[in-house]
Every structure is written in structure tokens, then in C-alpha cells.
C-alpha positions, 0 to 999 in steps of 0.5 A: 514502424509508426505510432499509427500502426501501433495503435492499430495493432493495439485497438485490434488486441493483437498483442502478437502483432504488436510485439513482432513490430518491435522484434520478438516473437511469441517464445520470447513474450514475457506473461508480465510485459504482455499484461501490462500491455491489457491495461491499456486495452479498451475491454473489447479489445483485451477479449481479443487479444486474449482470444488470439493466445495459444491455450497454453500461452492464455493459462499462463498469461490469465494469472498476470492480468488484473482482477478487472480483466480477467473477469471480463474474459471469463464472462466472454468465453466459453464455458469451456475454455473458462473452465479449462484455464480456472482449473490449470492455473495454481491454486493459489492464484485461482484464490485470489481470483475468486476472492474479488467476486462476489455474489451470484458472480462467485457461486456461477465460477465456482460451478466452472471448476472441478470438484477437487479446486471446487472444495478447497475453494470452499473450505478456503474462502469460508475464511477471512479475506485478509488472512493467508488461507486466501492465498495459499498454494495447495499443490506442495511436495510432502516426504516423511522421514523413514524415506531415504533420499533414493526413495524420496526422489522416486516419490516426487518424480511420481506424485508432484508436477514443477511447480513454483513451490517444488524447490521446498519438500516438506517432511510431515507424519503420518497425521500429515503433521508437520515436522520439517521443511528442506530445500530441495538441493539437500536431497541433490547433494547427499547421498542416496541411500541417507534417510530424510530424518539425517539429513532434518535441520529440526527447524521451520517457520510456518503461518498458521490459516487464520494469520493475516497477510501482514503477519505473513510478510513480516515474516518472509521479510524477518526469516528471508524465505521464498515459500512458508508451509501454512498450518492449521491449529493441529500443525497439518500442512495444508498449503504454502505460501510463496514469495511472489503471492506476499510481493503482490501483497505487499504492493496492493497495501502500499498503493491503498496507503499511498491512496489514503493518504493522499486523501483518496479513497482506495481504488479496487481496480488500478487507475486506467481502469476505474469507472470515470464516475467511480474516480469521482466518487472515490475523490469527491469524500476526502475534498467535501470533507477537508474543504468544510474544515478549511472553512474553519479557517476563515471562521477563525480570520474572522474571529481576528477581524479587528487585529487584521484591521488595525494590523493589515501587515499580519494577512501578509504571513498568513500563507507562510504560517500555514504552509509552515505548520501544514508542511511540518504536520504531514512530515510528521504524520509521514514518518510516524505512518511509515514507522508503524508500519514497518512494526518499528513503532507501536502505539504503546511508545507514545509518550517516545514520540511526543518528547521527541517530535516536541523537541523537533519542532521547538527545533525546526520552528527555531530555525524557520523563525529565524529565517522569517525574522532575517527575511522581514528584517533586510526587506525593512532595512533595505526600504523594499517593504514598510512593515510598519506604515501607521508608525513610519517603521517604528514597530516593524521588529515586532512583527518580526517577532512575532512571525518568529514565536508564532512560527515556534508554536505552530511547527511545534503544533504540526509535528505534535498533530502529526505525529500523535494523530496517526497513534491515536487511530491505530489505537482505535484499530483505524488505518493510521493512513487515514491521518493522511496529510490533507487532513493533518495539514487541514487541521494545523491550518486552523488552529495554526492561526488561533496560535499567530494571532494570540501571539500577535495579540500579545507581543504587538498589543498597545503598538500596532494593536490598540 
């Protein structure tokens, strides 16, 4: 096996192929492996490779693929072949597929599906896009509690399929209102001729439709369910949510999280597949915007021109003062992010968070203060740099000192800025991640030197500074 018959097997799609080189056969393909396979696959050769699928392996294969290759199989096959995979995978992985088109693309699918998914898809879409309506599974096991347990076998056997929601039933009444929810062992372990209604718990957690899918993963994580029965305001069942729908959730949100807050627009599609252009464009924002701020910086230097003449030793720190309170604010925004996100801090907590990021940066600025007056003072006494040239190092322990009160005020600044930041936008109902560390470390940049050379002015005026 070479690198050059791999490529060869991948650039031709066939993915079969490609893995019988590495030893395995089409029964022990995973749809999750072979799909991280199709990322790497110029279009072309993702159509054929899904092309040289069995049917049954291509319906269990489409759901695994991402939103951007799986539009592009639909749009090249057949109308039939389109029709017979849209209508075999789960409903709620057909949801999800749907939500990412729109436009004339969204109403020609929707003419390629059965009149059954065709009016859930309807009915669902018709709500928020980040609500769990867009996520729900509408194939799920329903009992009601006169059944006995016999009887409730018999009914499953003959009315449901195995499905990924089949491992929970769900007791309802005769409106189809909720009641119960129960694993599907408690009707294995008990006796047949016991009825449904002996054998409740009398407790369940449910989503309600217009929930978003935050609330949904808060709630998996909080009651540590696999699947969640989804409700409308009269309680009717309508649909359940599974585990792996909120993972994918949860992963899609984390990675736009960590786009923002690298200061990137978040991307639609994953990396490799993004348009050159689009990647630009995405980028190109952030960098104009932070790279105008940045010029502030020099704004400000300009403003001090007079005290970085008279005193040419303060350019020398200008780098370790920024980078110091830049680093300390996106610390800060980092945590208190990440804080608000888990649900372990709400805006309403500000004034907890100020008094204890002021007290960690009065600390950290200490001892980073500390560590710039040790520094300046072994390189002066040792002769390796002359802190003070115009007055033969007379004055040298008060640069010294200034990098140290200077280093306090602007950590101190950074955590403040970065802490406060993203709780101010969360306020305001914006992504907190927007605060993203660019930004902040952008912002204590600039007024991280007003703050060194006020105090410069200060400790070192009628020495260095006439």
C-alpha cells in the first residue's frame, strides 16, 4: 500500500476501495469513519464515491455527512434515489437536513418527500430555528396504562420499528397527553400480566416545542437522560429528542464559540469546505476592525512623544506592558465566557465578579511587578543594560518602579475589562463570545499605555522627565 494508491482510491470516491487497502470490508465500515473520509473529497469525487454505496448502506451513510455534502448528493441524483433516502432516514435527522436550506432550494426538497414527513416538515419548521422542534424525532413508542405489560409487548411488536428512540416507551391518555415516560427493561423485568399504570414511576422530564436547544442540553446534562419526550403547551407528545441530536448541538455551538472568539466570524460549513473567498471574508471583519483599534495605540504613543524623548528607556517596556495587561484581559474574558455558559454565572452576579477579578489583578500585578523590578534591577547591577544613561544610573530604580505600579494598574485594567466585558454584552442579549480575546487584548492595549505613561509622568517627573 503506497500514498499514491491512496490517493488514487480517494480522487476516484472509491472509499471501498480505500478502505479494503487497509484491511476491511464494507460490513465493518462505520457510517462515522467513512464520513470523515467525504470531508477530504473534492465534490466530484464525494458524488461518486456515495454513488458506489449499496442503498441501504447510502441511507445510513447520508446522515453522518456534513449539511454541505449532502446537498450536493441530492442535487446530483436522481429524483428518485433523492426521494428514497430523504424519506428512509430518521425524522429528525431529515429536520435538520432541511433546516440548512432555504429558498426555492428548501420548497424543490420538500416536493421530494412523502406526504407523511411532508406535513411534519411543515408543521416543524414553521418554528424557531433554534428551538428543539428543529430537532425532534417523530418515530416514538407510545403505551397508555390500562395495558398490561403482555399487551404492551404485543403493541410495540406491531405498531413501532427499532429505532434509536425505541429503548423509552411513553405512557400517554387518550388526548395523547403525556403521563409517563419508562425504560424499556422495566417491561422486560416484570411480569406480563402487571399493567403499565403499576409499574409508573409518576415522574418525567420533558421539553417543551418552543424551548431553545440550549435549555435542551442543559437539561440532558442536568437529569442525564438518553432521549427527552418533547411536548406542546397542552402536554401532547409530539416528538423526542435524543442524546446524540443535543451532542451535535452542543459541538456546533462550541466550535462557533471558539470562531468568535478567536475573532472569526463563525463559519457555516467546516474548514475544508469553506469557499477560499468566504474564509476571507469571514476573517477580513475582525482583523479591519481590531487592526483600527490598534491604531489608537499609536495614537496614544504620540500623545507621550515628549516623555518617550526625554525618557527613551520607557519604549523599552512598552511591549512587556501590553502584552501583560492583553494577556491578563483575555484570562479573564476566557473564564467569565466559559463561566456563563455552563449557567454558573449570570449577569445579575456582576458586582461578585468585579470585587474578585480586582482582587486578582491587584494580585497577579503584584507579582508580575515584582518580577519587572527584580529584572530591571540584576541587569542594572550586573552593568548588562544602563537604565539610566542621561544620569550615569542614578535614576534607574525609578523605572524600576514604575514598571512595577504600572504593571499593578494595567492587570489590574485587564481582568477588570475582561471580566466585565462579556457581562455587559450578555446583558444586552449578545454573544458574550463576541468579547473575544482580540478584542479585549485590543482594548488593554490602548489604555494600558495612558496608564504606564501617567504614572511614568508621575513617579519619574523632575528626574528623567523635566
Amino acid at each position: 500500500m503506497t500514498l499514491k494508491e491512496i490517493r488514487k482510491k480517494i480522487l476516484k470516491g472509491d472509499i471501498i476501495g480505500l478502505f479494503r487497502l487497509f484491511g476491511k470490508d464494507e460490513k465493518s465500515m462505520q457510517p462515522s469513519e467513512v464520513a470523515q473520509i467525504f470531508l477530504n473529497l473534492p465534490a466530484s469525487s464525494a458524488i461518486k464515491a456515495f454513488q458506489s454505496f449499496p442503498e441501504k448502506n447510502k441511507i445510513t451513510l447520508f446522515p453522518y455527512l456534513d449539511s454541505l455534502v449532502q446537498k450536493q448528493i441530492i442535487s446530483e441524483i436522481t429524483k428518485e434515489e433523492a426521494s428514497k433516502i430523504l424519506n428512509s432516514i430518521s425524522s429528525d435527522d431529515l429536520l435538520i437536513f432541511l433546516s440548512n436550506l432555504k429558498g426555492v432550494e428548501l420548497s424543490g426538497t420538500l416536493e421530494y418527500l412523502n406526504e407523511k414527513n411532508k406535513k411534519a416538515a411543515h408543521n416543524l419548521l414553521g418554528y424557531p430555528k433554534e428551538s428543539v422542534a428543529r430537532l425532534i424525532n417523530t418515530e416514538f413508542a407510545t403505551l397508555t396504562k390500562e395495558m398490561t405489560i403482555d399487551e404492551a409487548m404485543i403493541h410495540l411488536r406491531k405498531y413501532h420499528r427499532d429505532s434509536e428512540t425505541a429503548n423509552i416507551v411513553y405512557v400517554v391518555d387518550n388526548e395523547g397527553k403525556l403521563v409517563d415516560d419508562m425504560p424499556i427493561r422495566r417491561l422486560v423485568l416484570n411480569e406480563p400480566g402487571r399493567k403499565i399504570e403499576d409499574i409508573m414511576d409518576g415522574f418525567y422530564v420533558k421539553l417543551n416545542l418552543n424551548d431553545s436547544k440550549e435549555t435542551a442540553v442543559t437539561i440532558f446534562k442536568q437529569y442525564d437522560r438518553s432521549a427527552l419526550p418533547v411536548t406542546n403547551d397542552k402536554n401532547v407528545l409530539l416528538g423526542v429528542l435524543t442524546a446524540d441530536d443535543v451532542l451535535d448541538v452542543e459541538e456546533e455551538k462550541n466550535t462557533k464559540e471558539m470562531q468568535r472568539f478567536g475573532g472569526v466570524e463563525s463559519l457555516e460549513y467546516p474548514y475544508v469546505k469553506t469557499p477560499f473567498f468566504s474564509l476571507i471574508r469571514k476573517r477580513a471583519g475582525w482583523l479591519i476592525i481590531l487592526f483600527l483599534s490598534e491604531m489608537l495605540t499609536t495614537t496614544a504613543m504620540g500623545h507621550f512623544q515628549s516623555e518617550l524623548d526625554a525618557a527613551i528607556v520607557l519604549s523599552l517596556f512598552v511591549p512587556l506592558i501590553m502584552s501583560s495587561g492583553g494577556n491578563s484581559g483575555s484570562q479573564a474574558a476566557t473564564l467569565i465566557i466559559r463561566a456563563m455558559a455552563l449557567n454558573e454565572l449570570t449577569p445579575k452576579r456582576w458586582w461578585y465578579v468585579m470585587r474578585r477579578e480586582v482582587l486578582s489583578g491587584l494580585t497577579l500585578g503584584i507579582i508580575l511587578g515584582t518580577l519587572g523590578f527584580i529584572r530591571i534591577t540584576i541587569w542594572q547591577q550586573l552593568h548588562w543594560v544602563d537604565y539610566d544613561p542621561q544620569h550615569h544610573g542614578e535614576y534607574w530604580y525609578l523605572v524600576a518602579v514604575t514598571v512595577f505600579f504600572s504593571l499593578i494598574g494595567i492587570v489590574m485594567w485587564g481582568t477588570l475589562s475582561g471580566s466585565m466585558i462579556p457581562i455587559i454584552l450578555k446583558k444586552f442579549k449578545v454573544d458574550p463570545a463576541t468579547s473575544s480575546a482580540p478584542f479585549v487584548a485590543t482594548l488593554v492595549d490602548v489604555t494600558g499605555l495612558v496608564i504606564y505613561f501617567t504614572i511614568a509622568a508621575i513617579i519619574l517627573k523632575g528626574t528623567l522627565l523635566k
